[in-house]
N, C-alpha and C positions, 0 to 999 in steps of 0.2 A: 531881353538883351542885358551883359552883364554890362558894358560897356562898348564905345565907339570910339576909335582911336584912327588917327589920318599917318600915312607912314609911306616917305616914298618909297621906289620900286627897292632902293638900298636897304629900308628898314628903319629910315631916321623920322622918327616918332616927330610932330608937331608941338610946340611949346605948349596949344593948348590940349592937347590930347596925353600930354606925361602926367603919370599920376594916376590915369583914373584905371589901369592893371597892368599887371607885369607882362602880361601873353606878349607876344611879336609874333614873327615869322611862324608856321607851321612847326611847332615841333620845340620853340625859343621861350624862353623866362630870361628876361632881365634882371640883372642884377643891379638894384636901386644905387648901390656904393659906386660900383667898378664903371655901370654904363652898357657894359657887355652883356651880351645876347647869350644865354647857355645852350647850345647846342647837344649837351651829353657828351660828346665825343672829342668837341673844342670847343671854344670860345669864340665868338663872331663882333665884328667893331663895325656898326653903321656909321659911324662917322667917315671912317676907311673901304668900306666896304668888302674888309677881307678878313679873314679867320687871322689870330693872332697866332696859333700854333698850325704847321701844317697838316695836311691830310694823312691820318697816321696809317691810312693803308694806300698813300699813294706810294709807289712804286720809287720812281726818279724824284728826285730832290732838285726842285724849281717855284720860281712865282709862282704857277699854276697850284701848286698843293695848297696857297692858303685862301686862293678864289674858292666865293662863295658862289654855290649853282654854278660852276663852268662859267662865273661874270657873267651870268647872262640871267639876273633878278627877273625880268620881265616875263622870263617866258619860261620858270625853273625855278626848283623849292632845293632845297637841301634841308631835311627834318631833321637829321640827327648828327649830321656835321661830316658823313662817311661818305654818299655817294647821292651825286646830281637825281632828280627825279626832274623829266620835261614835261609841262603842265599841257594838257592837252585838250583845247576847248572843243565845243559841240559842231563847231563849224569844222575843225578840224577832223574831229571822229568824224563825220559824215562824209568827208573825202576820202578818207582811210579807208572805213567801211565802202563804197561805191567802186575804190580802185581792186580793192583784193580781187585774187583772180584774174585781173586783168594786161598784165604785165608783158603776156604775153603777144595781146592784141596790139600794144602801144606802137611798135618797131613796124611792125605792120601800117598802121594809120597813118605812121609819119611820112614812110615810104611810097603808099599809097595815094598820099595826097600830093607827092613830090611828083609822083609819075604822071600825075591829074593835069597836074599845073605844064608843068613839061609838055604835055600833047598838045594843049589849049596853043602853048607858045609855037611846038611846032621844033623845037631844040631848046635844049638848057643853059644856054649863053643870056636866055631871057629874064630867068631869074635867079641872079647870082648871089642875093642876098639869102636865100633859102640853104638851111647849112642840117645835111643831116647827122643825128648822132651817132654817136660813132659806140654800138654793145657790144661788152669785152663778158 
């Protein structure tokens, strides 16, 4: 290990952890003088938690162009300062993978178990909390 550095979800390095390398964020070098994070594409400010130039392929011209990861550091990398990556843990692939294919089963099970409970009651006045959704 070259180094171990403590940095919250924003990117803002620990007093004791500055110094021992420039790495940050996936894809970031720090620039020792300035503070900032080099992105390649912009500049990123853990202090602020926002890119200092905006998103040079976003589209419309808003706050949003200079959020880092779509604001949302915890669950989202931005490597190169262009475009959000959502980080996707193994609990999460194993839902992912278990649902494919099944999409079609879903509308079925909800309705399914709507009509279940309905019989049990004998009319639907009985369970009014029970809301089905509604696929467009």
């Amino acid at each position: 290990m070259l180094a171990e550095i403590e940095m919250d979800a924003w990117g803002r390095v620990s007093d004791a952890s500055r110094g021992a390398t420039s790495f940050r964020f996936p894809g970031q070098y720090e620039d020792e003088e300035t503070r900032l994070y080099d992105n390649r594409y912009r500049y990123y400010d853990p202090e602020s938690g926002r890119c200092i130039s905006p998103d040079p392929i976003c589209i419309q011209a808003s706050l949003h162009a200079y959020a880092y990861a779509g604001n949302r550091p915890e669950s989202a990398i931005d490597p190169d300062g262009l475009q959000t990556t959502v980080r996707i843990t193994r609990k999460d692939r194993s839902v992912i993978e278990r649902s494919q294919g099944q999409a079609d089963k879903f509308p079925h099970f909800v309705a399914d178990s709507y009509e279940k409970l309905n019989m049990k009651a004998g009319r639907q006045e009985e369970f009014p909390e029970i809301l089905l959704p509604v696929f467009t």
